[in-house]
C-alpha positions as CSV (number, residue, x, y, z in Angstrom):
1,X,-65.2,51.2,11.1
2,X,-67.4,48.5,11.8
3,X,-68.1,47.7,8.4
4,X,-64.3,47.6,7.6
5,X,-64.0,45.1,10.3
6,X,-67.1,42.9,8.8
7,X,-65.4,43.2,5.4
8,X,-62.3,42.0,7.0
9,X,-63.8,39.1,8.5
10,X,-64.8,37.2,5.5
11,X,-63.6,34.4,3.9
12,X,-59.8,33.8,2.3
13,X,-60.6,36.2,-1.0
14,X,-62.4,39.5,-0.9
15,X,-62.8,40.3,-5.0
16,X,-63.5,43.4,-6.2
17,X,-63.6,45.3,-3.0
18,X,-61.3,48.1,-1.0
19,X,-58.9,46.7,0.7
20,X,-56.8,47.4,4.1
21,X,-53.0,47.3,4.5
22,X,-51.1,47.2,7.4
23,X,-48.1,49.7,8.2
24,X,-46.9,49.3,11.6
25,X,-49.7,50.9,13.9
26,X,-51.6,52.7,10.9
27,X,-54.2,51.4,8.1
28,X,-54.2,52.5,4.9
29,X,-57.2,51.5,2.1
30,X,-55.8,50.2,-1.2
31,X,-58.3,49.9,-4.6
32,X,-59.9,46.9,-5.1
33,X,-58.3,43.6,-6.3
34,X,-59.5,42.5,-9.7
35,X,-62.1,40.0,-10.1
36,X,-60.5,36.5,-10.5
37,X,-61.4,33.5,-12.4
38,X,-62.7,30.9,-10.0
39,X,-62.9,27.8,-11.9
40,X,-61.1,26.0,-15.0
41,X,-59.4,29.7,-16.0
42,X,-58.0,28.4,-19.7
43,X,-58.8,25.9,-22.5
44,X,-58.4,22.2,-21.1
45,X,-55.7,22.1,-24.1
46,X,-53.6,24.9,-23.0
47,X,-50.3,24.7,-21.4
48,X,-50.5,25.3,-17.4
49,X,-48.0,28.1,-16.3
50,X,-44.4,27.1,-15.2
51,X,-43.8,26.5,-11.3
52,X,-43.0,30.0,-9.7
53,X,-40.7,27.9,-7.6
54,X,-37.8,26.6,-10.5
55,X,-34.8,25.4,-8.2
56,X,-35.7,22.0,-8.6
57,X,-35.2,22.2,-12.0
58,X,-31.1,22.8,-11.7
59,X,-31.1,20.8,-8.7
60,X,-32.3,17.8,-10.2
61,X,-30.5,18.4,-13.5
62,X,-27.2,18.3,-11.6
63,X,-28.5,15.1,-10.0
64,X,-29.1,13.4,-13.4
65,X,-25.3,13.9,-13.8
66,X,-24.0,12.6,-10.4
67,X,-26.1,9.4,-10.8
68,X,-25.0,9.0,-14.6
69,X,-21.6,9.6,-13.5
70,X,-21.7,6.9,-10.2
71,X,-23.1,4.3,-12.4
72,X,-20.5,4.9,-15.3
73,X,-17.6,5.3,-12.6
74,X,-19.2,1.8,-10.8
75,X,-18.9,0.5,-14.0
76,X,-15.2,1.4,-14.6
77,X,-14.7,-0.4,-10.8
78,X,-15.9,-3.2,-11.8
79,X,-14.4,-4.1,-15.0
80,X,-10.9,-2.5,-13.7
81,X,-11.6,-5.3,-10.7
82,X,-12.3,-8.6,-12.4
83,X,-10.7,-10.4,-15.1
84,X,-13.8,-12.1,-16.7
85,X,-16.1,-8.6,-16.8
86,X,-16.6,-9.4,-20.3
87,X,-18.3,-12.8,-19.8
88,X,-21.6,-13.2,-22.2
89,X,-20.3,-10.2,-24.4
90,X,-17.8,-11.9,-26.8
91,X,-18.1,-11.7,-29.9
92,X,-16.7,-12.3,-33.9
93,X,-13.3,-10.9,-33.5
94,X,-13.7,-9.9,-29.8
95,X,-15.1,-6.3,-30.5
96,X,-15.7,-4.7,-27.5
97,X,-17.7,-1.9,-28.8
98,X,-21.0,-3.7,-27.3
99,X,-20.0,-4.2,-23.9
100,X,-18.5,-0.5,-23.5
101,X,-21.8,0.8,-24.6
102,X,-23.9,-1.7,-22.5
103,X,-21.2,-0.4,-19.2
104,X,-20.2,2.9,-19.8
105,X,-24.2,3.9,-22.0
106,X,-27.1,1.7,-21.6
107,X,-26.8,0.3,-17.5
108,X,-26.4,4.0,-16.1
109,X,-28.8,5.2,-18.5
110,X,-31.3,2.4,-17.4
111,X,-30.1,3.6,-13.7
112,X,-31.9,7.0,-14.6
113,X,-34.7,5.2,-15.6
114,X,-35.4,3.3,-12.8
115,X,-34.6,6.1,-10.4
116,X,-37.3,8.5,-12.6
117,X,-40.1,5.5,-12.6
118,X,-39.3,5.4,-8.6
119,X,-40.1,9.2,-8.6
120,X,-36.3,9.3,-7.0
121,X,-36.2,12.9,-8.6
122,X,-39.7,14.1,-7.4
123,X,-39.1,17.9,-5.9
124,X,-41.4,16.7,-3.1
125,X,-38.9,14.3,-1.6
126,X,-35.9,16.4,-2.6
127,X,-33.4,18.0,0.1
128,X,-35.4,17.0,3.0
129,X,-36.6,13.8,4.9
130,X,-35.3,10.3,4.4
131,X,-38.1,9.9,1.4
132,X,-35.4,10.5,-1.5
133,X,-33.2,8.2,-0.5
134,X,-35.6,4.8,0.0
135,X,-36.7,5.5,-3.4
136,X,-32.9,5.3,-4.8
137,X,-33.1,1.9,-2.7
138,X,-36.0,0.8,-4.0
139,X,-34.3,1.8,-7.5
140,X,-31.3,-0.3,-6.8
141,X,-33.2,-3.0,-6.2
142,X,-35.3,-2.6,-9.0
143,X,-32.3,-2.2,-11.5
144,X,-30.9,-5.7,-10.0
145,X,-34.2,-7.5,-10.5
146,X,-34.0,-6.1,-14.2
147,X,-30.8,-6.9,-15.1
148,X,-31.2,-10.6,-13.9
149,X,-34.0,-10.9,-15.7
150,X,-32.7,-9.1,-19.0
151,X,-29.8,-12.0,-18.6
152,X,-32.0,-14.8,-18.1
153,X,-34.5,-13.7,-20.9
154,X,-31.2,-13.7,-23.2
155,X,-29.4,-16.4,-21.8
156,X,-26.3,-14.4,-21.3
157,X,-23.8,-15.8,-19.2
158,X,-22.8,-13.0,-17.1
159,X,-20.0,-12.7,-14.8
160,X,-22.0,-12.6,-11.2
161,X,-18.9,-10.6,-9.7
162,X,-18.8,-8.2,-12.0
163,X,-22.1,-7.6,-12.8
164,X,-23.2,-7.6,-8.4
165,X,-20.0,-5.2,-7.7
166,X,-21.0,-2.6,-10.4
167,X,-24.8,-2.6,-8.8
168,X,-23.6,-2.0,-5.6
169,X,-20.8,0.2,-5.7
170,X,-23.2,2.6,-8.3
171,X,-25.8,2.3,-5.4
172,X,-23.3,3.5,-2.9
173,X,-22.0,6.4,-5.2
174,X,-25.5,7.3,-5.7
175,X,-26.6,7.7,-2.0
176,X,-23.2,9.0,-1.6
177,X,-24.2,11.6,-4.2
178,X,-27.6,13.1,-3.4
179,X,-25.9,13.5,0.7
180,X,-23.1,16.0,-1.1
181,X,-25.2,17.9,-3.3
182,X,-28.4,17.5,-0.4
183,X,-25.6,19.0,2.3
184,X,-24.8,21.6,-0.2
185,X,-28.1,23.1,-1.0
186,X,-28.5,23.3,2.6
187,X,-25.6,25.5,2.8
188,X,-27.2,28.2,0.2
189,X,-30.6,27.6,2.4
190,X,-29.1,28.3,5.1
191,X,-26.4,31.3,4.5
192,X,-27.7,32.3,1.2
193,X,-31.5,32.2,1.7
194,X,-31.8,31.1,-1.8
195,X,-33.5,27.5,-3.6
196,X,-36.6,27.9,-1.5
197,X,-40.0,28.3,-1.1
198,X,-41.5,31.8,-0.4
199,X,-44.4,31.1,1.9
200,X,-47.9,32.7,2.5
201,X,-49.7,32.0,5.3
202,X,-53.4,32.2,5.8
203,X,-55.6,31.4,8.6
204,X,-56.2,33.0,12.2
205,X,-53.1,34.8,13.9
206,X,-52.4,31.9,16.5
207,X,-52.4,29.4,13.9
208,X,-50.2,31.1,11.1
209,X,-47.7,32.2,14.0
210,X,-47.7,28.4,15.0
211,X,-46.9,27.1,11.4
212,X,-44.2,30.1,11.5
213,X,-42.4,28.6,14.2
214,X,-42.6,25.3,12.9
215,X,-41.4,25.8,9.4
216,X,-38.6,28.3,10.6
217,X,-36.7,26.1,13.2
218,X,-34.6,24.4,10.7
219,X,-33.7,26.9,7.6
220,X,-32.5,23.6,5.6
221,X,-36.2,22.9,4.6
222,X,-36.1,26.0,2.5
223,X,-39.5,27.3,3.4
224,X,-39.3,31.0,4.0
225,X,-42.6,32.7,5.5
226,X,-42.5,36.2,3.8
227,X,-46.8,37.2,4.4
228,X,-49.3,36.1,6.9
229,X,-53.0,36.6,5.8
230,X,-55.4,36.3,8.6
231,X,-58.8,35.2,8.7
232,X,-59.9,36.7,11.7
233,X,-59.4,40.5,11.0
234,X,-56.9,43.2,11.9
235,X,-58.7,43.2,15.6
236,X,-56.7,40.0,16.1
237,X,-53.2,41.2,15.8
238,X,-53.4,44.4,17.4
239,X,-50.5,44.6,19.8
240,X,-48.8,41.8,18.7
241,X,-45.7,41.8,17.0
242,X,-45.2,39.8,14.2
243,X,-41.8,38.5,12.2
244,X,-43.4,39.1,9.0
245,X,-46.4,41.4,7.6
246,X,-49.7,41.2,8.3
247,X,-52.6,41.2,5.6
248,X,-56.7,41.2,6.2
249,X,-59.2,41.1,3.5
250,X,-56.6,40.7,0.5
251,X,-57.0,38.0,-3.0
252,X,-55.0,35.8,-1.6
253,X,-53.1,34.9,-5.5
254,X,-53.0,38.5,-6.0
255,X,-51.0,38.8,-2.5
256,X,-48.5,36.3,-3.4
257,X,-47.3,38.0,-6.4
258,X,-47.2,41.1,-4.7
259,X,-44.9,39.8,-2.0
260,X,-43.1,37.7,-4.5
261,X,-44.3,34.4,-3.1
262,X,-44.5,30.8,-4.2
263,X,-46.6,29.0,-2.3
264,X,-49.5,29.4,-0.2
265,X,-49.6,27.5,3.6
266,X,-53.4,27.3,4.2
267,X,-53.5,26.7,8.4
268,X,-55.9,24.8,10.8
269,X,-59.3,26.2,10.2
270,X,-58.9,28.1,7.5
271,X,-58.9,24.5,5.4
272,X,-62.7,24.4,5.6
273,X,-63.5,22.4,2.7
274,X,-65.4,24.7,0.8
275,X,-62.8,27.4,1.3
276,X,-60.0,25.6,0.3
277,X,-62.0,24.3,-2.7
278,X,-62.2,27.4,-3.9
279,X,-58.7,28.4,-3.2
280,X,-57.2,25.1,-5.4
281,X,-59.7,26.8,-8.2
282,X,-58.4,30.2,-8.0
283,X,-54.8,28.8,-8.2
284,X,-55.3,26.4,-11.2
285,X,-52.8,27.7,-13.6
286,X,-50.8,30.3,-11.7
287,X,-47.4,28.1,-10.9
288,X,-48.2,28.6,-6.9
289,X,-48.0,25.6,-4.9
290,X,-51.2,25.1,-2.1
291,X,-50.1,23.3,1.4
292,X,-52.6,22.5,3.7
293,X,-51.0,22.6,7.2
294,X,-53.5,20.8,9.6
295,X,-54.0,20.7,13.1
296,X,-51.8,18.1,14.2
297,X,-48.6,19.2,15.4
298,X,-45.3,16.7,16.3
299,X,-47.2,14.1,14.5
300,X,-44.2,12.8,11.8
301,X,-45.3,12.5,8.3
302,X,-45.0,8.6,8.1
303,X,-47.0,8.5,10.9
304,X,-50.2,9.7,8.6
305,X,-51.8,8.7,6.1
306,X,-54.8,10.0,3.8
307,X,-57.7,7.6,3.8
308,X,-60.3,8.9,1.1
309,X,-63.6,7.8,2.0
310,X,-67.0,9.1,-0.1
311,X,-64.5,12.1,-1.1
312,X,-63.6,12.5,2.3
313,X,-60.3,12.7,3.2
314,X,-60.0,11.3,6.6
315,X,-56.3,11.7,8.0
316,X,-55.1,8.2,9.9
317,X,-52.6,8.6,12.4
318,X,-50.5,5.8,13.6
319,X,-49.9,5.0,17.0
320,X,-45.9,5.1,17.8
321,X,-43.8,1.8,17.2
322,X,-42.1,1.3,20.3
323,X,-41.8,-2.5,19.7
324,X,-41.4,-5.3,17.0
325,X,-38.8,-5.8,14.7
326,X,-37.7,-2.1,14.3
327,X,-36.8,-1.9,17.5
328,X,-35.0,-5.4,17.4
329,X,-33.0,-4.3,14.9
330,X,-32.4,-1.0,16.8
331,X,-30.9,-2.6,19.7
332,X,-28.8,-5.0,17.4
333,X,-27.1,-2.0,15.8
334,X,-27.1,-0.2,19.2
335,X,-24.3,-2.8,20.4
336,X,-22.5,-4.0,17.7
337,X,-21.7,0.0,16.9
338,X,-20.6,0.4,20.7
339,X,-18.8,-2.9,21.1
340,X,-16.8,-1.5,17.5
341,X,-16.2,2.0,18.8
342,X,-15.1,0.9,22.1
343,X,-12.8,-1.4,20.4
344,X,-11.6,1.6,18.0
345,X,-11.3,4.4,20.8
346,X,-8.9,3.0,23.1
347,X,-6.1,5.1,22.2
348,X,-8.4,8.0,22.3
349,X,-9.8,6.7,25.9
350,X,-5.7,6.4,26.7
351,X,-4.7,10.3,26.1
352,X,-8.3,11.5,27.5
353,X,-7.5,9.5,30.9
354,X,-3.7,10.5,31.4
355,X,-4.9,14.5,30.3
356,X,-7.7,14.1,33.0
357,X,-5.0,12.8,35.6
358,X,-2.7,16.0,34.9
359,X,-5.4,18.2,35.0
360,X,-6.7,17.7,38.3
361,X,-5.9,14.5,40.8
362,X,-8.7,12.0,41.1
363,X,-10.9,9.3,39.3
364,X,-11.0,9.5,35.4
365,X,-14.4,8.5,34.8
366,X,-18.0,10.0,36.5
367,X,-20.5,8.1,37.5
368,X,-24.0,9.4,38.4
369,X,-27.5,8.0,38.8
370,X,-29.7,8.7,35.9
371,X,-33.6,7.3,34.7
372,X,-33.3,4.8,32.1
373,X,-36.2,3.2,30.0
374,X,-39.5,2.4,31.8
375,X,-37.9,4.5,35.2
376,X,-34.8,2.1,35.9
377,X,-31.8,3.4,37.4
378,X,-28.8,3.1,36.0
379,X,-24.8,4.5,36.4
380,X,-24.1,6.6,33.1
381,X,-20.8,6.1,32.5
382,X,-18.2,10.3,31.6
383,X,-15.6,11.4,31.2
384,X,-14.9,13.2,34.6
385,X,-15.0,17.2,33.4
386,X,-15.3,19.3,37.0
387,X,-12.9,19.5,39.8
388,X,-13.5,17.0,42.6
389,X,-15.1,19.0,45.3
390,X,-17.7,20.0,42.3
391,X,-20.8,18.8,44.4
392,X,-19.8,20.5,47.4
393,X,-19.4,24.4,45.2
394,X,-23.0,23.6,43.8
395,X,-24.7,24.9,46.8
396,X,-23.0,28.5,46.1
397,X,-24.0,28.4,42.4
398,X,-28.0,27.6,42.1
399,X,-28.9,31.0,41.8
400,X,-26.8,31.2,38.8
401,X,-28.4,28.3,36.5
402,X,-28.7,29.6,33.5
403,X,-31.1,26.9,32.1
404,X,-35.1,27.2,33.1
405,X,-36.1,23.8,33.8
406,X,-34.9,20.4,35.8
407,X,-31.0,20.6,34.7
408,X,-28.4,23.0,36.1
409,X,-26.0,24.6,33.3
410,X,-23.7,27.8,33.4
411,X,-22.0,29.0,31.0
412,X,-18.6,29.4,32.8
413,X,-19.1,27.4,35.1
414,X,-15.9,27.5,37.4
415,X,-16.2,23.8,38.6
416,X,-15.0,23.0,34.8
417,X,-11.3,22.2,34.6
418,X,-9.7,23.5,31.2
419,X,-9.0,20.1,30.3
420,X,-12.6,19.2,31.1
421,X,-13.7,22.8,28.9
422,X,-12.4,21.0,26.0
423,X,-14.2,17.8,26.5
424,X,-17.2,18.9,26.8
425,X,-17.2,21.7,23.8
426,X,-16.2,18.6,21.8
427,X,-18.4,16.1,23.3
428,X,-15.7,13.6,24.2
429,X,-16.6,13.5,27.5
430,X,-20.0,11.5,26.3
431,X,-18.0,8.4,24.7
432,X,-17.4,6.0,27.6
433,X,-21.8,6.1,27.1
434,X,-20.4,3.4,24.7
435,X,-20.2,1.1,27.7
436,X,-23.9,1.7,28.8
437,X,-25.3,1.1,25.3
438,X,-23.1,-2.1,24.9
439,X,-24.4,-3.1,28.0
440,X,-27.6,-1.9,26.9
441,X,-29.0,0.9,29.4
442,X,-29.1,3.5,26.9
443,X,-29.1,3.3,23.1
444,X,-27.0,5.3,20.3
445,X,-29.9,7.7,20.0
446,X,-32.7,8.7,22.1
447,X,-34.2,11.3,25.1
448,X,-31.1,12.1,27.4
449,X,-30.8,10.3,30.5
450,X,-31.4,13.2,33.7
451,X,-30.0,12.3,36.9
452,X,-32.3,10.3,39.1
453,X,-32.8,13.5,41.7
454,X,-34.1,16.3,39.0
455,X,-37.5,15.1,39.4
456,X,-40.6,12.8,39.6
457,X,-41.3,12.5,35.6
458,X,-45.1,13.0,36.4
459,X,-47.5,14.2,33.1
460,X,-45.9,14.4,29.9
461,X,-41.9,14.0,31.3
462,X,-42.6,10.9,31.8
463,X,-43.3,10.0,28.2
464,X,-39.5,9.6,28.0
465,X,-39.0,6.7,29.1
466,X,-41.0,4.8,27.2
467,X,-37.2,4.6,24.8
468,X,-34.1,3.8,26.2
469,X,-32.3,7.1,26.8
470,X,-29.3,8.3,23.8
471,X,-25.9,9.3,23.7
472,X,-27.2,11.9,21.3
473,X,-30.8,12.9,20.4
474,X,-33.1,15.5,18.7
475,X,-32.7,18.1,21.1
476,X,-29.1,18.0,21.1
477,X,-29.0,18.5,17.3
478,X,-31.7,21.0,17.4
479,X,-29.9,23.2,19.9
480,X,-28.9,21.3,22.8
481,X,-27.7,23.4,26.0
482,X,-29.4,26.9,24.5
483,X,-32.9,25.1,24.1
484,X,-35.0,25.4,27.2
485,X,-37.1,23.3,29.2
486,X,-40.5,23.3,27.9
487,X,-38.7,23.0,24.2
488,X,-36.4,20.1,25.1
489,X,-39.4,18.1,26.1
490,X,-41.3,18.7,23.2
491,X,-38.2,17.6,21.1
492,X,-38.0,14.7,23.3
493,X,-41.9,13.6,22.8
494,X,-41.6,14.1,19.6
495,X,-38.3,11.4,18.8
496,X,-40.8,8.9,20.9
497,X,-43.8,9.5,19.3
498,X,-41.9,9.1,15.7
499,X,-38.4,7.4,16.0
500,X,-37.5,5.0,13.7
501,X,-34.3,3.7,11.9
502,X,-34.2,6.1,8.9
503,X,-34.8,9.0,11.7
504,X,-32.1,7.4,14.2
505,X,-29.4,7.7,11.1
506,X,-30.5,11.2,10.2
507,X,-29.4,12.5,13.7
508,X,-26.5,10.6,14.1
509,X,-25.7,12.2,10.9
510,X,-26.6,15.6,12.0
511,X,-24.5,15.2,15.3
512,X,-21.7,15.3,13.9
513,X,-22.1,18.6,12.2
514,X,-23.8,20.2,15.7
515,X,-20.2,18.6,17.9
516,X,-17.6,20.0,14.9
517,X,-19.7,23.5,15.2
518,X,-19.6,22.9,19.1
519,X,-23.1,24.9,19.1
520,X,-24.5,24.4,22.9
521,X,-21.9,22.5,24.1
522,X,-20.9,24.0,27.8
């Protein structure tokens, strides 16, 4: 046995030698792999092999069409709009046959263009991140700079109005466009378990199960763990269970076509460069796709860049923006979106405060103390959801918190009117936190504000408040009420180590799926 287990031990490919599979508790020796190429494997002149992974290739096909269509129908807006659309296109007997093609033909094909030169339709930005849709911005813009300088080369008298209101409203339809068909790929991610990648992981146990646990929180990104190849031996995992199979000792390329894989997630260690090296070799041709998940975890992609020095790749990490003009403009929008929804929801604040009255005698609105940015008390402003003698029943109820860390949550909890059931499975009994981010003690997204008696915020807590606490945040889209402690803080560190704008939008956007679900909401 203890040559099996120094076999096992050996780097990512074992060629040509007897292999070991795992079956639950027992081993059993398969024949050897075949000898792989290692190296340029076909003529420098042949074709490379297809992509396992093809459903980016409909996906982007149907996106082709939405963005020829947008532009076309932007076009139709436009000229449908303004009287002079045809300025700079008449001609001998006022044939129109020009401008229609130039409208309806020539801008949204020169939209595709522009959107493929911007890599708009790259599968690496597709269906995830906010990557895709800067690069349709930076294709609107590009497709404006051309046109005004395709009119001024020609000296066509345009009609500005025309010409600025077909730009626009095709970059609306556009971004309008990859959301729908973005939200519905996630729907056959996420129920159908289809248009994703099937993921092998290699490196040590600890490592691959971290990655696993990463990669599987949000079943949108499509990446589907199906094999875990460790580097450390079949010692390692004894007694531990594991969601998917374990493999020792295996080719690697012949292991992903055996489990009907994709794409191969090299983790931490097991990235030594000569290892990996040889890995990109052995894959050179095959269609399988080679990640290299590092060692740095709830770091956010823009956050790091590669800086290649003497064919090192050194990875540069950021430090957090917590100031400068970002944040400016994050504050800006924080109020002028509360002072408009405040403005907006006063017939909703209306029936809320007269249903609140019926339901149980006493003040409409709850005020607490919570910890606001850099440790500054504040009065959030609620809804009022529990019964009025609710502080002095939480004496009889502690031993019944069903949440593992500094906030007290139950279920059922029987201090909860009906009325106040309803409010709080919908999240209406957060919107009067309109008046603390017009004010601005909290902002529309961020950490949640926790009452000024659950704690000291001492260690990594206390990273919090470093941002201006949020009517919604990550952890509230990523679970809310279900997540526990340790899990909600890490969600929390994370949105301050790598907020920005494009992220702030993204979970706004995603709140409003998690409230209409009511998923964690008691």
């Amino acid at each position: 046995m203890g040559e099996v287990t120094a076999s096992l031990q050996r780097p990512v490919t074992n060629e040509g030698r007897s292999e070991l599979v795992r079956h639950g508790d027992s081993f059993e020796i398969q024949p050897p792999t075949p000898l792989s190429h290692n190296g340029v494997p076909r003529s420098a002149w042949a074709r490379a092999r297809r992509r396992v992974s093809r459903w980016h290739r409909p996906y982007t096909a149907v996106l082709l069409l939405l963005d020829f269509a947008a532009a076309a129908f932007a076009s139709f807006t436009a000229i449908r709009t303004f009287d002079q659309a045809r300025a700079g296109f008449y001609q001998a007997h006022d044939d129109p046959t020009w401008f229609y093609l130039v409208a309806f033909g020539l801008l949204p094909l020169g939209w595709l263009v522009v959107l493929w030169f911007n890599r708009a339709y790259d599968r690496r930005y597709l269906g995830l991140g906010p990557e895709e849709f800067k690069r349709v911005l930076r294709g609107g813009v590009a497709v404006c700079a051309t046109v005004s300088f395709l009119a001024f080369a020609t000296k066509t008298d345009l009609s500005r109005f025309t010409v600025g209101t077909a730009l626009l409203v095709a970059l609306v339809l556009i971004l309008l466009g990859r959301i729908l068909a973005r939200f519905v790929l996630h729907v056959v991610r996420r129920n159908a378990g289809q248009a994703g990648h099937r993921m092998v992981l290699v490196g040590t146990l600890p490592e691959c199960l971290e990655v696993y646990r990463s990669v599987t929180r949000s079943p949108a990104a499509g990446l589907v763990p199906v094999a875990i190849h460790i580097t450390d031996g079949y010692a390692a995992a004894r007694g531990v269970q594991t969601p998917v199979p374990i493999y020792a000792g295996r080719d690697v390329l012949a292991l992903v076509r055996e489990v009907g894989g994709d794409t191969i997630a090299v983790c931490g260690s097991a990235s030594a460069e000569g290892e990996l090296r040889r890995l990109a070799w052995q894959l050179e041709g095959s269609g399988v796709d080679l990640v290299v998940a590092p060692q740095l975890t709830d770091i956010a992609g823009p956050r790091v860049h590669i800086r290649p020095i003497e064919g090192l790749p050194l990875l540069l990490v950021e430090e957090p923006t917590l100031s400068g003009p970002a944040l400016l403009a994050k504050n800006l929008l924080d109020r002028a979106a509360a002072g408009l929804g405040l403005l907006l929801l006063i017939p909703a604040f209306l029936v809320i405060a007269v249903a609140i009255r019926i339901s149980d005698r006493g003040p409409v609105f709850f005020r607490q103390p919570r910890v606001g940015h850099e440790g500054r008390i504040f009065r959030v402003w609620k809804f009022r959801t529990m019964y009025t003698d609710a502080e002095e029943r939480l004496a009889g109820l502690v031993d019944r918190n069903e949440n593992d860390g500094m906030l007290f949550k139950i279920k059922q909890d029987p201090r909860v009117f009906p009325v106040g059931r309803f409010l709080r499975a919908s999240s209406l009994d957060e919107l009067p936190q309109l008046i603390n981010v017009f004010k601005g003690e909290m902002s529309l997204v961020g950490p949640r504000p926790l009452p000024a008696d659950d704690g000291d915020f001492l260690g990594d807590v206390r990273r919090r408040l470093l941002v201006k606490p949020g009517i919604t945040g990550l952890w509230q889209v990523s679970g809310r009420s279900d997540l526990s402690w340790d899990e909600t803080v890490r969600l929390d560190l994370y949105y301050v180590d790598n907020w920005s704008l494009a992220y702030d939008l993204s979970i706004l956007w995603r709140t409003v799926g998690v409230v209409l679900a009511r998923k964690g909401a008691y």
